[in-house]
C-alpha angles and dihedrals in degrees: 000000000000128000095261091054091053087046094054092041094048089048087058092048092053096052106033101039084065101030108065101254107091132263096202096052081052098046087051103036100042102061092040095060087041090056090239123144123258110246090206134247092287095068094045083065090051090060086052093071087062093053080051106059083044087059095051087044089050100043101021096126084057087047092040092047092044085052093049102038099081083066111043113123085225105083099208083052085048086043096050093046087055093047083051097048089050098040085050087058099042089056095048107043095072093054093040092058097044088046087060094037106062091021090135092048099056086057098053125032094008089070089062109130094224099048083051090052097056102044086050092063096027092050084032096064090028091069096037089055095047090053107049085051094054122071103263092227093177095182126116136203127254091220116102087200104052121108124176113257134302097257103045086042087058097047092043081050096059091035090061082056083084095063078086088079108076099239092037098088120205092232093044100048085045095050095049090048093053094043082054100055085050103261117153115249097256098051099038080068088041089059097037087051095048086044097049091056104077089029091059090044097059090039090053086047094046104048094035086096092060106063121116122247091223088078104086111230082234097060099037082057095059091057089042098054093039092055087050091061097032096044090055092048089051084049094051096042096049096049093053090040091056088059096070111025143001140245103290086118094047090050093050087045091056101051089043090061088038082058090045091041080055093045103053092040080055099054095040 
């Protein structure tokens, strides 16, 4: 793999891990259709460290305010940073398990570019028509340690299971989910962002193992620090985006790559 192709990669995990259209069906298809190599799973979750950093970047008040908040001399702070911890793991727990659990199979069959195809327009409309049947509520709170409630934590939680499958998207499973239980739009990405952080740490942790030596330190940098960049400027776009209108573009983007996805499988 050569600089330019980390660059590229890590530009397309910086956009699509935060924007519902799903980074692991990119990182996947595009090379694919550009006749580069697949780097492998492993460095998919690389690039993810750099998502990560854009998502502390991008929350750190929340992260800086949950830190602080066992110590704080005012009980009902010390109080909500204890709900959010355990909501936070509530909601990550479910995800976590399955992860482990079908591991292997996300790096066989579930890379299939059919199967891709299809989540990307089922998930796709699925989150366009939730949310045009929910109240689009796009306020957030001012509270950096305000999550939504314990239920709907939890269900967001093992819906984000489904990021697994490549088309699902992890935002946008999250963000359905959210719409669904009746959060606003803002803070439904509010909370995906806040979910995906510890998700994508252990990930990162756990498939760091995994990467190949054949990708030099030097060139893997270069993803992860385009990711990082990339990945801050999806958060704050889509933040601002989801103020003022839904997910009808995301749904039409994702059918348009479902059609190219078709089309290329047609003329192999």
């Amino acid at each position: 793999m050569s600089p330019v192709q980390a660059i590229v990669l890590g530009a397309i995990q910086g956009f699509t891990e935060f924007l519902p259209i799903s980074s692991s069906a990119h990182l996947y298809v595009v090379p694919t259709l550009l006749g580069w190599p697949y780097a492998g799973l492993a460095f998919d979750v690389a690039l993810h460290w750099g998502t990560l950093l854009a998502l502390i970047a991008g929350f750190w008040r929340e992260w800086v305010a949950l830190a602080r908040s066992p110590f704080s001399a005012d009980p009902i702070t010390r109080r909500a940073g204890r709900t959010m911890m355990g909501k936070l793991a509530v909601a990550t727990v479910p995800a976590a398990a399955i992860g482990l659990a079908l591991e292997s199979v996300a790096e066989t069959w579930l890379r299939s570019l059919p199967l891709q195809a299809a989540m990307l327009v089922v998930f796709g409309f699925l989150l366009w028509w939730v949310d045009r049947v929910r109240p689009a509520g796009t306020g957030t709170t001012a509270d950096p340690l305000r999550l939504p409630g314990w239920a709907t934590c939890f269900w967001v939680g093992c819906a984000q299971a489904l990021a697994l499958v490549p088309g699902v998207s992890r935002s946008g499973i999250t963000l359905t989910a959210g719409r669904a239980l009746g959060v606003g739009r803002v803070e439904a990405a509010r909370l995906a962002f806040l979910l995906a952080t510890p998700i994508t740490f252990g990930a990162g942790l756990l498939e760091l193992r995994k990467l190949s030596s054949d990708v030099p330190a030097a060139t893997l940098a270069f993803g992860v620090v385009t990711a990082a960049i990339t990945g801050f400027l999806a958060i704050r776009g889509l933040l601002r985006w989801l103020g003022r209108a839904g997910f009808g573009v995301f749904f039409a983007y994702r059918v348009a790559l479902a059609l190219a996805i078709v089309v290329f499988m047609m003329r192999r």
